[in-house]
DOMARZA-411775 format. One record per residue (C-alpha): residue number from 1; residue in three letters; x, y, z. Coordinates in Angstrom, 1 decimal. Each point is the difference from the previous one (the first is absolute). Last residue first. Layout:
- nr, rest, east, north, up
- NUM, ALA, X, Y, Z
...
END
This chain:
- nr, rest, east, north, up
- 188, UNK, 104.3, 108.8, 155.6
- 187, UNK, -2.6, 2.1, -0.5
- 186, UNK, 1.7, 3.1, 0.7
- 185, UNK, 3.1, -0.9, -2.4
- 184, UNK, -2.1, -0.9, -2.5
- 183, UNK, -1.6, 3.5, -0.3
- 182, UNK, -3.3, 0.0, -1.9
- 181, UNK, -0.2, 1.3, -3.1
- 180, UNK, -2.6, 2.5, -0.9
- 179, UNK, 2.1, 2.6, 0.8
- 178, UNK, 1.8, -1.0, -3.2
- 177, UNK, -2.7, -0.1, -2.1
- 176, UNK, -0.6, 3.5, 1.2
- 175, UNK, 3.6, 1.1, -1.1
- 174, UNK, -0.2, -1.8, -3.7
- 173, UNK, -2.9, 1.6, -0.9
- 172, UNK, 1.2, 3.9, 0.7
- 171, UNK, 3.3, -1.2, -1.7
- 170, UNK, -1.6, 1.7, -3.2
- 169, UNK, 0.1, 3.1, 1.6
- 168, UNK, -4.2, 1.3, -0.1
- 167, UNK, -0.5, 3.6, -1.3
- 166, UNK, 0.4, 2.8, 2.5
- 165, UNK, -2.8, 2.2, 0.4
- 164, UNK, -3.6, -0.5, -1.3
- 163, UNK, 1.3, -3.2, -2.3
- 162, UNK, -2.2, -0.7, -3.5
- 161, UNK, 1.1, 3.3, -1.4
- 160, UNK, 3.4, 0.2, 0.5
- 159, UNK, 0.8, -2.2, -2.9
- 158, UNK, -2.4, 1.4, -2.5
- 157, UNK, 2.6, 1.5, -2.1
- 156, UNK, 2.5, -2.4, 0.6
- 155, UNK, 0.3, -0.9, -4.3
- 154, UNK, 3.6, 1.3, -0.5
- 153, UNK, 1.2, -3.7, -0.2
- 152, UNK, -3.2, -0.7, -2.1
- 151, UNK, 1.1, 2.2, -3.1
- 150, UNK, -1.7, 2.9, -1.7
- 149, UNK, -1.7, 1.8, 2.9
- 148, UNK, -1.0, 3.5, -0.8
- 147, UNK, -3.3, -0.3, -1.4
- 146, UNK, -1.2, -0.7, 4.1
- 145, UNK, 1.8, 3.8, 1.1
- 144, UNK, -1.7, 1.8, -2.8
- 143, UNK, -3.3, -1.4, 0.3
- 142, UNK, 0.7, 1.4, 4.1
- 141, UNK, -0.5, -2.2, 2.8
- 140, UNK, -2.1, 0.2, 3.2
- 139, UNK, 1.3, -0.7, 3.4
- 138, UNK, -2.1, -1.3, 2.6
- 137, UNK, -2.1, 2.5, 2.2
- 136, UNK, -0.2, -1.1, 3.4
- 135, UNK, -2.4, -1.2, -0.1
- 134, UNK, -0.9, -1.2, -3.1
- 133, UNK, -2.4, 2.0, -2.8
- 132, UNK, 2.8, 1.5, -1.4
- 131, UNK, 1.8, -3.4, -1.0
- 130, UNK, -3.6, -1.3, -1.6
- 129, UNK, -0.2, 2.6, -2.2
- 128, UNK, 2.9, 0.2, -0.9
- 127, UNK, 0.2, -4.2, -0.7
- 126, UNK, -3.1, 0.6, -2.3
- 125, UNK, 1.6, 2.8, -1.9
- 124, UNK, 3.2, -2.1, -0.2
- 123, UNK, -2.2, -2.9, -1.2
- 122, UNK, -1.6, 1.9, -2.8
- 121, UNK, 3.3, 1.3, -1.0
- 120, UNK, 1.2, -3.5, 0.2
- 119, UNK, -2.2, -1.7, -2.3
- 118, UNK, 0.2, 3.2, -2.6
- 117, UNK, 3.9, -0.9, 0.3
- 116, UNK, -0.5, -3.4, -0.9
- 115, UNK, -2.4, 0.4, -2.6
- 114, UNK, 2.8, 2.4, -1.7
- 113, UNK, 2.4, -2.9, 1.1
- 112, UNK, -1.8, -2.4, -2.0
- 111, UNK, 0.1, 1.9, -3.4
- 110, UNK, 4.2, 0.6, 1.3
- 109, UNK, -0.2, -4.3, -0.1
- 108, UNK, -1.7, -0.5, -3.4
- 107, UNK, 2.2, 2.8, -2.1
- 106, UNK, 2.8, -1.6, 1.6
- 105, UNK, -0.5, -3.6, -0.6
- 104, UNK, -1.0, 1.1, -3.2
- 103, UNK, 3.5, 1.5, -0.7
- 102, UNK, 2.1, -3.2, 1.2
- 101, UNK, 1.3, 0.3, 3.6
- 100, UNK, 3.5, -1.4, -0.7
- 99, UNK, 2.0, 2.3, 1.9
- 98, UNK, -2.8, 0.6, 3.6
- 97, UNK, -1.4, 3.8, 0.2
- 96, UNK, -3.2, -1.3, -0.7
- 95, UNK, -0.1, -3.0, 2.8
- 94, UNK, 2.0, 2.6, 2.7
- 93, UNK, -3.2, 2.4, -0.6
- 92, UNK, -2.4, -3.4, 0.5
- 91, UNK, 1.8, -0.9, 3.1
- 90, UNK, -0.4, 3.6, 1.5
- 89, UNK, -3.2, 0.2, -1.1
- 88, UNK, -1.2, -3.2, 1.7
- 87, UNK, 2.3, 1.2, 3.4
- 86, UNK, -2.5, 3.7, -0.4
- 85, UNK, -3.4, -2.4, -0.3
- 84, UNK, 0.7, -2.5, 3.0
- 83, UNK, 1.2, 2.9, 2.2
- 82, UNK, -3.2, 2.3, -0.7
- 81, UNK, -1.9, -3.1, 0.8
- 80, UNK, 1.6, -0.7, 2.7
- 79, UNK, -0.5, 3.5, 1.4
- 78, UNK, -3.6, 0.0, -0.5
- 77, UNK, -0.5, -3.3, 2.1
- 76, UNK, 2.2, 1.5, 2.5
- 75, UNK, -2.2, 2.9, -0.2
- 74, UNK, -3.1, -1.7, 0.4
- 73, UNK, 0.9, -2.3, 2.4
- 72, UNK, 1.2, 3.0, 2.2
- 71, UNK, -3.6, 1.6, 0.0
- 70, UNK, -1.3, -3.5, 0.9
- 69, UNK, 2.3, -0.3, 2.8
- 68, UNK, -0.4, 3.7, 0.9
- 67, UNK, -3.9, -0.3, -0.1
- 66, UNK, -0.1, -3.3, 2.0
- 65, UNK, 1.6, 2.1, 3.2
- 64, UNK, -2.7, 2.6, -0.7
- 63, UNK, -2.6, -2.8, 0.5
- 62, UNK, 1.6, -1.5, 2.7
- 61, UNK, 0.4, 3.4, 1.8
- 60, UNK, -3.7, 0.6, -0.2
- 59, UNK, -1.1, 3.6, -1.3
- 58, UNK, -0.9, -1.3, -3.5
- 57, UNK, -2.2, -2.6, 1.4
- 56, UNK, 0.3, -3.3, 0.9
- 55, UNK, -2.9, -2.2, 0.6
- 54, UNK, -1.0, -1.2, 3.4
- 53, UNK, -1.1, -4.1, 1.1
- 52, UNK, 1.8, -1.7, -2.9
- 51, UNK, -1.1, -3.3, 1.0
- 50, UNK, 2.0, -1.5, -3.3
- 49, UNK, -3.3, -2.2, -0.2
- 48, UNK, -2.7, 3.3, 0.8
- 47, UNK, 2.5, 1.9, -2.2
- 46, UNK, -0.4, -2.1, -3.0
- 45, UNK, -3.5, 0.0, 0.7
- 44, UNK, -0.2, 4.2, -0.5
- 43, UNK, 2.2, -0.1, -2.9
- 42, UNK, -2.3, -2.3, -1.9
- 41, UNK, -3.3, 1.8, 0.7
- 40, UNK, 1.7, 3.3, -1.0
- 39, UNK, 0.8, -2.1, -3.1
- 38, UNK, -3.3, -0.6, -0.4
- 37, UNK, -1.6, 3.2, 0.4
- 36, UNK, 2.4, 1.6, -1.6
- 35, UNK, -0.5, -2.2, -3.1
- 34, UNK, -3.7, 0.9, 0.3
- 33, UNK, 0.7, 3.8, -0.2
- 32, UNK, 1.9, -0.7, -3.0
- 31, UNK, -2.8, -2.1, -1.8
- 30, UNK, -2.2, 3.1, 0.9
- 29, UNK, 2.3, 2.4, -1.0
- 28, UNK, 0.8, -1.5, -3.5
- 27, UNK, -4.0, -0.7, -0.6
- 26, UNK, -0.3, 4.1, 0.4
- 25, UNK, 2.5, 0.8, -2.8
- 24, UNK, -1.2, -2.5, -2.2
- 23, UNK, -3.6, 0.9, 0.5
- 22, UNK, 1.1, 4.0, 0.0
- 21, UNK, 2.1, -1.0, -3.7
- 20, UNK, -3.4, -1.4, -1.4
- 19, UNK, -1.9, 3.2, 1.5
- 18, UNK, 2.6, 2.0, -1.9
- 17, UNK, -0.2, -1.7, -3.1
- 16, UNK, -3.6, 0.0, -0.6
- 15, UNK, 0.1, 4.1, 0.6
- 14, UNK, 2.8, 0.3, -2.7
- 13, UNK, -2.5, -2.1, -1.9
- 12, UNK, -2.6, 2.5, 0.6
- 11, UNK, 2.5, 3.0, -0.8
- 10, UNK, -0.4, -1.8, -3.2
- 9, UNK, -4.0, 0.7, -0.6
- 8, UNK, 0.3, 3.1, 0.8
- 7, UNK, -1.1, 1.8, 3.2
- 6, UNK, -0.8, 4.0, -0.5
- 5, UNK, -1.7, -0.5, 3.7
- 4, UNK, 0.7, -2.3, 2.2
- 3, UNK, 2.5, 2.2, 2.2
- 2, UNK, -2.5, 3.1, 0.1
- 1, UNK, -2.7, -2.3, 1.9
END
């Protein structure tokens, strides 16, 4: 009985307030219980008409072999989006240091390439992130080393990065079109 007593009017309110924020509170878990509930339903008759007889689990080969390609779409995803940002701020750097660039031009473009670089910070933590999470490890770049790239010819910073090994030849294409081609002189 110690809690009631020496109540004001205003703790009151305060009281009011706290069983209106319990009702809400409450009302959300019901409402997502029953969601559950229905999309458990859901799940279960899409794998009654897919007759999926055994779900994976994290100890299944299939579901570890999914976890690398989704793991890798990830980082590919994050590397292209690294790569899209650092070739936009290459153009826009060669756009400011262009003759003819008026001085609003400039003032307009180097305002977008502080957005720019706060774009690309955000993706290089992201593509980090990402890049030490892979197995093997994939390499992670350096602030220092992305700022560095002033012109597109010197842009092969992520080249290696999409190849485990050796990258592609570009004649790789042309050989197994090749062997696709039957011999004339055999069928003849």
């Amino acid at each position: 009985m110690t809690a009631f007593q020496g109540s004001s009017h205003l703790e009151g309110e305060s009281y009011n307030a706290q069983v209106k924020d319990t009702c809400k509170a409450e009302g959300a878990q019901w409402h997502a219980l029953k969601n559950y509930d229905r999309h458990l339903n859901l799940v279960q008759a899409l794998e009654l008409k897919l007759k999926i007889k055994k779900c994976w689990t994290p100890e299944d080969a299939q579901w570890q072999k999914v976890g690398r390609l989704v793991a890798n779409w990830k980082y590919q995803h994050a590397l292209d989006h690294l790569e899209g940002l650092i070739v936009a701020r290459i153009f826009e750097l060669t756009k400011m240091n262009r003759a003819g660039t008026g001085y609003k031009l400039r003032k307009h473009i180097a305002k977008a390439l502080q957005t720019r670089s706060i774009a690309i910070r955000s993706a290089l933590n992201t593509y980090n992130s990402i890049a030490s999470s892979m197995y093997p490890p994939r390499q992670t770049l350096k602030w220092e080393d992305v700022v560095e790239y002033m012109f597109l010819a010197d842009f092969d910073l992520l080249r290696d990065t999409r190849h485990q090994g050796k990258p592609p030849s570009r004649n790789q294409g042309n050989s197994s079109e090749f062997q696709g081609i039957p011999c004339n002189s055999v069928e003849i």
